[in-house]
C-alpha positions in Angstrom: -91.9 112.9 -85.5 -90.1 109.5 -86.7 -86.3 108.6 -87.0 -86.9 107.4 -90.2 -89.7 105.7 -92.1 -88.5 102.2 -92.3 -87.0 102.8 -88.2 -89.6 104.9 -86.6 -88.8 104.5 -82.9 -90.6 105.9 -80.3 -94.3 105.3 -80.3 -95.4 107.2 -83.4 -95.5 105.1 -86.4 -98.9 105.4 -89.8 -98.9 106.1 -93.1 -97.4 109.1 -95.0 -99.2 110.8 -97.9 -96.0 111.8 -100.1 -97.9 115.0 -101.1 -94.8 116.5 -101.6 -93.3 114.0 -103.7 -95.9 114.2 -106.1 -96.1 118.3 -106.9 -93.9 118.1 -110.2 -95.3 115.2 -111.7 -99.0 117.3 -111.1 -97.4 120.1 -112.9 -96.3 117.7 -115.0 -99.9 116.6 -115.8 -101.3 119.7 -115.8 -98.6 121.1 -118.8 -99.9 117.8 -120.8 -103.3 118.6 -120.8 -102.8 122.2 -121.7 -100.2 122.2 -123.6 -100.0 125.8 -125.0 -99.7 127.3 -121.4 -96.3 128.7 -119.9 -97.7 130.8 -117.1 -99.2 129.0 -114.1 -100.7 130.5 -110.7 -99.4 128.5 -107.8 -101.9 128.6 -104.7 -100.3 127.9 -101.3 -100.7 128.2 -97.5 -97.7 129.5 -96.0 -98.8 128.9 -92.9 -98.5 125.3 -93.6 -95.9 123.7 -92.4 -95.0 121.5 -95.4 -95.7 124.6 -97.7 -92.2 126.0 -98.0 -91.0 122.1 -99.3 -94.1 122.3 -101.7 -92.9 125.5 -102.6 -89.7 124.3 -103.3 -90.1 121.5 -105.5 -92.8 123.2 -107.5 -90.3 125.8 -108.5 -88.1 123.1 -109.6 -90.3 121.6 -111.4 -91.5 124.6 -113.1 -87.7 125.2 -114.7 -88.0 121.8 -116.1 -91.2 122.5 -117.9 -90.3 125.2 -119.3 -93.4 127.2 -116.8 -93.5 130.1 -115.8 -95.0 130.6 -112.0 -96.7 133.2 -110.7 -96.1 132.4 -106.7 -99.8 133.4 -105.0 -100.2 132.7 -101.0 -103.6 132.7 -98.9 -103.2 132.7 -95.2 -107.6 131.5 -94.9 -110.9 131.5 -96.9 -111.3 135.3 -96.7 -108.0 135.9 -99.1 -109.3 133.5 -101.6 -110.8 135.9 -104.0 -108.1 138.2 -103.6 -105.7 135.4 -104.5 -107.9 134.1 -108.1 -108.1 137.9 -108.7 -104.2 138.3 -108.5 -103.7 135.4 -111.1 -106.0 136.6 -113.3 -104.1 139.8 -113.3 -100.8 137.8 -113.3 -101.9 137.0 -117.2 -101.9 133.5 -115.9 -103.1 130.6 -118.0 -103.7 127.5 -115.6 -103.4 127.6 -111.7 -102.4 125.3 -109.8 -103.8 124.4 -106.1 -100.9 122.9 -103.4 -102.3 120.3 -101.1 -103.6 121.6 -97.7 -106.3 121.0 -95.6 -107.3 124.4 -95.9 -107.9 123.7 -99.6 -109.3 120.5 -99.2 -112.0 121.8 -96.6 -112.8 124.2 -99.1 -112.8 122.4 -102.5 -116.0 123.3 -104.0 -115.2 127.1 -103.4 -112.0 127.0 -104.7 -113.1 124.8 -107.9 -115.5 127.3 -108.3 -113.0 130.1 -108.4 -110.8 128.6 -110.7 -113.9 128.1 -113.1 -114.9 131.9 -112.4 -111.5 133.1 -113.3 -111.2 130.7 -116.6 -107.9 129.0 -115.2 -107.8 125.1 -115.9 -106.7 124.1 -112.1 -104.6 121.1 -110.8 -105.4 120.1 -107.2 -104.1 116.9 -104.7 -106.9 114.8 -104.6 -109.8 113.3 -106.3 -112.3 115.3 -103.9 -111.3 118.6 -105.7 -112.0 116.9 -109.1 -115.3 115.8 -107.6 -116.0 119.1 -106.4 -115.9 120.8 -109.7 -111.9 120.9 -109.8 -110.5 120.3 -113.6 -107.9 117.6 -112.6 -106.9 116.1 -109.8 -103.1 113.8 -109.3 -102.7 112.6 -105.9 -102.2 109.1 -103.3 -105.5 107.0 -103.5 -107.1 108.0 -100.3 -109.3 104.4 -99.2 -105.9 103.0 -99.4 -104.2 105.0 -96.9 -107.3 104.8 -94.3 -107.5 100.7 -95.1 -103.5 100.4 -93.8 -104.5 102.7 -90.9 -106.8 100.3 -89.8 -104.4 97.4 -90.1 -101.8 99.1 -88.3 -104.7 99.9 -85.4 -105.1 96.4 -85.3 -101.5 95.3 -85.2 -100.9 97.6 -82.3 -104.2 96.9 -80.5 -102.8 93.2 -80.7 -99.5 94.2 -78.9 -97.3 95.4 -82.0 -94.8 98.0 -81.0 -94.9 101.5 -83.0 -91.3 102.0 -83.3 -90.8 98.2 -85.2 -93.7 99.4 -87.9 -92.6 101.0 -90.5 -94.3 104.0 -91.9 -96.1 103.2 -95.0 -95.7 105.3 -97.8 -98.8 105.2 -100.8 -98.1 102.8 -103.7 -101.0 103.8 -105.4 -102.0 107.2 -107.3 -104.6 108.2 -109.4 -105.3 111.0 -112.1 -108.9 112.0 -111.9 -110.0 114.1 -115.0 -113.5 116.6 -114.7 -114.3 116.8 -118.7 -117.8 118.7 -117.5 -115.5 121.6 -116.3 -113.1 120.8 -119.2 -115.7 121.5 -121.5 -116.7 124.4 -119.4 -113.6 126.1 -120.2 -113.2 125.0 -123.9 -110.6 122.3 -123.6 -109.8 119.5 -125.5 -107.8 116.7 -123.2 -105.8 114.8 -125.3 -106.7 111.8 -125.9 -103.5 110.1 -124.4 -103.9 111.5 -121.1 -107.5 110.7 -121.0 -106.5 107.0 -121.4 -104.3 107.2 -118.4 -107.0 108.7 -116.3 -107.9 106.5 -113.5 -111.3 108.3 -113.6 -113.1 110.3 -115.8 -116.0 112.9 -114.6 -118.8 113.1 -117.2 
């Protein structure tokens, strides 16, 4: 869509989410608060067309931590079950959710799922977490929709798209649920807990 994020050009120009840049650190995360687990259920869309790249750099991430992934795709809502019930299967011990919309539209469902199935889950945003998700490591979301509207406003006053640069996030947060930690028997350490930007009772 852009030449590059610092040179847009054209008339396309916003914010970027760096989902992808973000998927081995979650893993990352997720390994620290369950330490004991080497076999980890990775949800993805591959109708998404960012999911092969997620894919990608999970896998990588996965030799570096020493996990072992079990690679499970849903196409839509209805393959959902099927998908929990092929982890569980799989001998998995923690799953982990790729950012989609699909799964973001569907957050309380899936959190639900991964409750269901016993699987401590990692998902891309603070909604999932809210929803009922275990953890959550992703962009802070006001902060991207606050620079949207300042670049709406630059543009409205005459700014061209191609000179803005596209914004990436500067800010993340971790967002620990310890009602569905305790709901699966799990004791966060305490280290992680104190880097947690928020902290679900």
């Amino acid at each position: 869509l852009v030449a590059s994020l610092a040179h847009p050009g054209g008339n396309i120009t916003g914010t970027t989410t760096l989902a992808i840049d973000v998927v081995g650190k979650q893993l990352q995360l997720l390994k620290e608060a369950t330490p004991t687990v080497s076999r980890v259920g990775v949800l993805w869309n591959p109708f998404n067309p960012d999911g092969h790249a997620h894919l990608k750099q999970a896998e990588a991430a996965g030799r570096s931590l020493g996990l072992q992934l079990q690679i499970v795709e849903t196409r839509g809502p209805d393959g959902f079950d099927a998908a929990f019930a092929a982890m569980v299967r799989g001998r998995v011990q923690a799953a982990f959710v790729m950012s989609d919309g699909m799964f973001y539209v569907h957050a309380s469902r899936l959190a639900g799922l991964a409750v269901q199935s016993r699987l401590p889950a990692m998902f891309g945003s603070r909604y999932h977490a809210a929803a009922g998700g275990f953890m959550a490591y992703g962009w802070k979301e006001g902060e991207n929709y606050r620079r949207a509207a300042v670049y709406l406003d630059k543009i409205l006053k005459g700014a061209k798209p191609a000179d803005l640069p596209v914004e990436q996030p500067t800010r993340f947060e971790l967002v620990v649920n310890m009602k569905t930690a305790k709901a699966l028997g799990l004791t966060i350490p305490e280290s992680l807990l104190a880097r947690a930007d928020e902290v679900i009772e």
